[in-house]
C-alpha positions in Angstrom: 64.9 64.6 9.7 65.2 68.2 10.7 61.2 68.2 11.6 61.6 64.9 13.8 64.8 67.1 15.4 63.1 69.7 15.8 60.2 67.9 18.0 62.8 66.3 20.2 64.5 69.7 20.6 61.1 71.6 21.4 60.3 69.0 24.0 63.4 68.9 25.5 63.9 72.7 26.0 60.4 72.9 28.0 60.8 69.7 30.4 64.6 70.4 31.2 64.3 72.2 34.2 62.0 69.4 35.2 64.4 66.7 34.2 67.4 68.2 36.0 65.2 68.9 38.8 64.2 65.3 39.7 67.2 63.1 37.9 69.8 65.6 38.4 71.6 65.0 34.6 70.7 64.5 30.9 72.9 63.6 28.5 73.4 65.8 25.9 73.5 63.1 22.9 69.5 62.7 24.2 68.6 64.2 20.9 70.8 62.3 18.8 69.6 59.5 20.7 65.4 60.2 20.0 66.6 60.7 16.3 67.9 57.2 16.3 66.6 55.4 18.2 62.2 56.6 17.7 62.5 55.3 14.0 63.0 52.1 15.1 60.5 52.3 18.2 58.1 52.9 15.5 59.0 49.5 13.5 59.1 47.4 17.2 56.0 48.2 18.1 54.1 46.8 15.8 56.3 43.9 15.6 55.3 43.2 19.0 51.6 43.0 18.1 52.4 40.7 15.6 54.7 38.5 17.5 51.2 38.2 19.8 49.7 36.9 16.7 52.3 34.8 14.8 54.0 33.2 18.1 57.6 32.3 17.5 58.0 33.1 14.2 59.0 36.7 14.5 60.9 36.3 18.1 64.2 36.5 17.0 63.9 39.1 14.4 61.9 41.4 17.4 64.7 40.5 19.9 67.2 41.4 17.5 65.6 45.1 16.7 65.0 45.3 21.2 68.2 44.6 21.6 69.6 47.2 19.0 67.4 49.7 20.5 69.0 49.3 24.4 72.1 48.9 22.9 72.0 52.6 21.0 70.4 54.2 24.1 73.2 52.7 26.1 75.8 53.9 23.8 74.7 57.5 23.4 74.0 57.6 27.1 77.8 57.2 27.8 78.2 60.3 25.9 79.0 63.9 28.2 76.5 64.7 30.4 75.2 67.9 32.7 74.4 67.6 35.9 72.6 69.4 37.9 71.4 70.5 41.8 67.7 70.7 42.9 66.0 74.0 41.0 64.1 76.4 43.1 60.7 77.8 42.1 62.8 81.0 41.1 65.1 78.6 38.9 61.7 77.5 37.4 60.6 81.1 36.9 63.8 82.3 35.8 64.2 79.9 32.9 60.7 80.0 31.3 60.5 83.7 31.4 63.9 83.3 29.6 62.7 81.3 27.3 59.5 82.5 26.7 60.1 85.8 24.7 62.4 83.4 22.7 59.6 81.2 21.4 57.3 84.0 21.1 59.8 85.7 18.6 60.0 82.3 16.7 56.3 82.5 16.7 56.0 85.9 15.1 54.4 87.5 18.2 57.4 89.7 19.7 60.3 91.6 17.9 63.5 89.9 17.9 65.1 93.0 19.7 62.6 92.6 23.0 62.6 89.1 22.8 65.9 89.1 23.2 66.1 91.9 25.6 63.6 90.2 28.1 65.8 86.6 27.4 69.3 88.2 28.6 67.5 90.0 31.4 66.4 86.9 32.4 69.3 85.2 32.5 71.1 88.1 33.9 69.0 87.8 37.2 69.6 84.2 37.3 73.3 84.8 37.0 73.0 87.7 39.9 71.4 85.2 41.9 74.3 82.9 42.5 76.8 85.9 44.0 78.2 86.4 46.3 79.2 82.9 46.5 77.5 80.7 49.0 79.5 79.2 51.8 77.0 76.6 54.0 77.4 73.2 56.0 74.8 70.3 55.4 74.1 67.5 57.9 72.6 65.0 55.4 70.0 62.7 56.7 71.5 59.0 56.5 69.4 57.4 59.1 71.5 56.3 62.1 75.0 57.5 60.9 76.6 60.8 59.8 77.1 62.6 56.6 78.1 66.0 56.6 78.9 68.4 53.1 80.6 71.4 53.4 80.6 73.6 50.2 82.9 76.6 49.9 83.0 79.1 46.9 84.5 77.9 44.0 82.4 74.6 43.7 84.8 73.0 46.6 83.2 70.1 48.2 84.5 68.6 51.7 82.4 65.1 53.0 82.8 64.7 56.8 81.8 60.2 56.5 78.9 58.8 54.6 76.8 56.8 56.7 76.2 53.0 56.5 76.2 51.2 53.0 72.8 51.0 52.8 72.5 54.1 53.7 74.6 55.3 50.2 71.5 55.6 47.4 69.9 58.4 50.2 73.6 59.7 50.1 74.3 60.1 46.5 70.4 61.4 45.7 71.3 64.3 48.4 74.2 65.0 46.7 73.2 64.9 43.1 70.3 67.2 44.7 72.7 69.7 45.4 74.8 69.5 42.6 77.8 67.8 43.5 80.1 66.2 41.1 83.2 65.5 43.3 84.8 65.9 46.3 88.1 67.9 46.7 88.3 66.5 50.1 86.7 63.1 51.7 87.4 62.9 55.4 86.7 59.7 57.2 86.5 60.0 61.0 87.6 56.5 62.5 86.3 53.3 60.7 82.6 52.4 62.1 79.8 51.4 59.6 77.8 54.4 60.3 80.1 56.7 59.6 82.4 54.9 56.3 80.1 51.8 55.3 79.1 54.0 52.3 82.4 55.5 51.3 83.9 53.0 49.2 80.6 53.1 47.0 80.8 56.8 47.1 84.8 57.1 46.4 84.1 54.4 43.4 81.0 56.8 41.5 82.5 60.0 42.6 85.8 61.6 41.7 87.5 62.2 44.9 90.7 64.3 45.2 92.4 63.5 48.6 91.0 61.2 51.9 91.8 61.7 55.0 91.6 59.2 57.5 93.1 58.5 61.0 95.8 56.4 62.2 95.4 52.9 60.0 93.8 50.0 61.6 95.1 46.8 59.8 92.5 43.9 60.1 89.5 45.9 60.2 87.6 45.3 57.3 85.9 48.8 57.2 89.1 50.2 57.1 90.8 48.1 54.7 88.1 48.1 52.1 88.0 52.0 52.4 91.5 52.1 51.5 91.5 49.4 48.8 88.7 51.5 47.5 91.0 55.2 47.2 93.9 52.8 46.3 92.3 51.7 43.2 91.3 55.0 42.2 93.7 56.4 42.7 92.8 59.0 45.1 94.9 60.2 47.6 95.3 59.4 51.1 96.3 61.9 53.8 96.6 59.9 57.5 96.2 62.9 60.2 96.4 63.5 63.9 96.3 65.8 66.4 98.7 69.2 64.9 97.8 68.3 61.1 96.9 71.5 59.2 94.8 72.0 56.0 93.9 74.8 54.0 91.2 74.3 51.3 89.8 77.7 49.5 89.7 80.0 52.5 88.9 77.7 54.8 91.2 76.4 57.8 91.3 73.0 58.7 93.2 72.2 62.0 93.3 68.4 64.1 93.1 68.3 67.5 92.9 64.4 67.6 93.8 61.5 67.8 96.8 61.3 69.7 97.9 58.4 68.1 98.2 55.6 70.7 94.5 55.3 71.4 93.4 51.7 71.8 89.7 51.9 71.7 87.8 52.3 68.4 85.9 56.2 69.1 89.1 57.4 70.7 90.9 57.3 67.6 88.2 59.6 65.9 89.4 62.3 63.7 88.6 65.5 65.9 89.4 68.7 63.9 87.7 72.6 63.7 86.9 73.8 60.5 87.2 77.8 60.1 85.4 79.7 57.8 84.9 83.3 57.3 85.2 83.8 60.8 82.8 80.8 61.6 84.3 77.4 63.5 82.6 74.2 63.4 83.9 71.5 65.8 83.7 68.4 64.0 83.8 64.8 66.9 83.1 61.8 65.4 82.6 59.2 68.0 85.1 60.7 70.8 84.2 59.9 74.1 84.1 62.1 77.4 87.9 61.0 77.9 89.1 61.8 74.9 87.3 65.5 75.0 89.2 66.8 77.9 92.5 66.6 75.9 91.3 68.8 73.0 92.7 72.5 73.2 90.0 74.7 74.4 88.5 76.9 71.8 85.5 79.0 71.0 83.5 77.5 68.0 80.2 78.3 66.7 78.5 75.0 65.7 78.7 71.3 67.9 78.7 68.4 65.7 77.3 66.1 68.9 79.6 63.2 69.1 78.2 59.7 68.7 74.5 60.8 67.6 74.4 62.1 71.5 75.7 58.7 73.3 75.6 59.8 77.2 79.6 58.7 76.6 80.1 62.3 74.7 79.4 65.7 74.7 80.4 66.4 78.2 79.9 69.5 80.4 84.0 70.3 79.7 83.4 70.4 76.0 80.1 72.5 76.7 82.1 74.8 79.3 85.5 75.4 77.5 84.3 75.3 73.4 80.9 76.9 73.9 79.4 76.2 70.6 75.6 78.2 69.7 74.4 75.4 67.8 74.3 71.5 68.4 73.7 69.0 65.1 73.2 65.9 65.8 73.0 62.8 62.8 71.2 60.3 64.4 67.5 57.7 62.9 65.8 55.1 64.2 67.8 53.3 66.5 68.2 51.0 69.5 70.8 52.5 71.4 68.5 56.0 72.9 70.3 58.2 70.9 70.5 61.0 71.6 70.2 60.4 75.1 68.5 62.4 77.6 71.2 63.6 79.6 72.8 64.9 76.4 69.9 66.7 75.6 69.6 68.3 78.7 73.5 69.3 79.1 72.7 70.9 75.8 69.7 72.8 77.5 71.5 74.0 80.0 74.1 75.9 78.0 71.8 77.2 75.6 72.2 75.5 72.3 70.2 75.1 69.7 69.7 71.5 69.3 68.7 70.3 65.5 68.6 66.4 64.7 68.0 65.1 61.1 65.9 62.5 62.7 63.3 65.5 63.4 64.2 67.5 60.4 65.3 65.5 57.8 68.7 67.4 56.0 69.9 70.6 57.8 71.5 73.7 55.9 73.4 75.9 58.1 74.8 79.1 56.4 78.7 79.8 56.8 78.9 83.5 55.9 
């Protein structure tokens, strides 16, 4: 028993990084679960061949052991698991030379005292790595839609909309690939399919600790299954408008739309600048021209382009009175011509740097 343990264990301390790398988790019964479950591997595989031989005569009895063996995967797979963001080639490095001196001691090769020496040092720079804490703003690549993750220090998560809901298995690898668990804060701008069709997925396999959505619009199925979704999951649900404050681990949150009384769809977008050590990002949804000019004029750093650069947005009084540095724009394939040409030249003329996931894939923009 301990030799077959000891195989599983060896195997899975050299491929972990690799398995956390590309699946993003491993459950921590896995070993338990090779103990269990290869024993009987070894008795169903030549069943198999025999089955091939003897026809129906050993069916049930080599159903019976299949099934027991997805069944005890299943089980121990249920048990805790650790999850984890993409590694970088220094996480790679980091860990084996961590573990090297380790298994070189084992081996007889290196004194325990420098083995363990060059292990913590190892680990040490690993641990050195992730300090100070890293503040940055993603604009995920969800096709034709938007998706944007803030992270803040402290493992807080904030998810400007999802996408569409085919959109949501690109949605959850990216966030798995950058190690997210759950959101403290889900914000949905105004309920269109590119920007919330994924959220109810995403609030039902992620814990989610508040949404916030705009003013409620009753008989529109987006909307109402959105809800439903936080309802049953008890998550809760913050409805905000222009003047609504938040506060989230240093960071400032402040609305400067809707109004309240808009009666088209994009005019009731959730509109709101999010501060961060000194940085603003003006976040738009799918705001119109007419809806810009009654924001409060302020100086921001970073332009999420409303409506994947429609000609209807991002209008030379937003350019002129908020002056943002950088433009992001979410936009894919579509049939609309977004982002349109006169968008892209507005942004031209006033100097910003224009990135689109559509050119780029996922963005990272740094927040300290």
């Amino acid at each position: 028993m301990w030799g077959s343990l000891g195989v599983t264990m060896a195997a899975q301390v050299l491929t972990l990084p690799l398995l956390l790398h590309h699946f993003h988790l491993l459950p921590l019964l896995s070993p338990l679960a090779n103990l269990l479950v290869l024993p009987l591997l070894g008795l169903l595989v030549p069943l198999g061949f025999l089955k091939l031989l003897l026809g129906g005569l050993l069916a049930g009895p080599a159903e019976a052991l299949g099934s027991l063996v997805l069944w005890l995967a299943g089980w121990l797979s249920q048990g805790p698991i650790l999850r984890w963001g993409d590694i970088t080639p220094l996480g790679f490095a980091l860990y084996y030379l961590g573990i090297l001196p380790l298994l070189l001691g084992l081996h007889g090769s290196l004194r325990w005292p420098h083995a363990t020496s060059l292990a913590a040092t190892a680990a040490l720079v690993s641990l050195l790595t992730q300090y100070p804490p890293r503040a940055d703003l993603w604009q995920l690549d969800v096709g034709q839609g938007d998706a944007i993750l803030v992270r803040l220090p402290g493992r807080v998560e904030i998810l400007v909309d999802g996408g569409r809901d085919w959109a949501y298995p690109r949605l959850e690898r990216a966030l798995r690939a950058l190690g997210v668990d759950d959101l403290d804060l889900l914000i949905a701008t105004h309920p269109d399919a590119d920007h919330v069709g994924a959220l109810p997925q995403l609030i039902r396999n992620f814990p989610v600790g508040t949404l916030v959505s705009g003013p409620r619009v009753r008989g529109n199925t987006l909307d109402d299954a959105l809800h439903q979704a936080a309802r049953l999951k008890g998550v809760r649900v913050l409805a905000a408008r222009v003047g609504t404050r938040l506060t989230l681990a240093g960071a400032g949150l402040h609305f400067l739309g809707p109004q309240g009384h808009e009666a088209e769809d994009n005019e009731r977008s959730l509109v709101f600048v999010l501060e961060f050590n000194g940085r603003k990002v003006l976040f738009t949804g799918d705001a119109p021209a007419s809806a810009e000019v009654r924001w409060r004029p302020e100086v921001v750093d970073i332009l999420k382009v409303g409506h994947h650069g429609s000609e209807t947005s991002t209008s030379e009084y937003l350019l002129q009175n908020f002056r943002p540095r950088i433009a992001l724009i979410g936009v894919g394939s579509n049939p609309y011509g977004h982002p349109s040409r006169a968008v892209l030249e507005r942004l031209h003329l006033y100097g910003l740097q224009i990135r689109r996931t559509d050119l780029e894939g996922a963005i990272r923009i740094p927040l300290r």
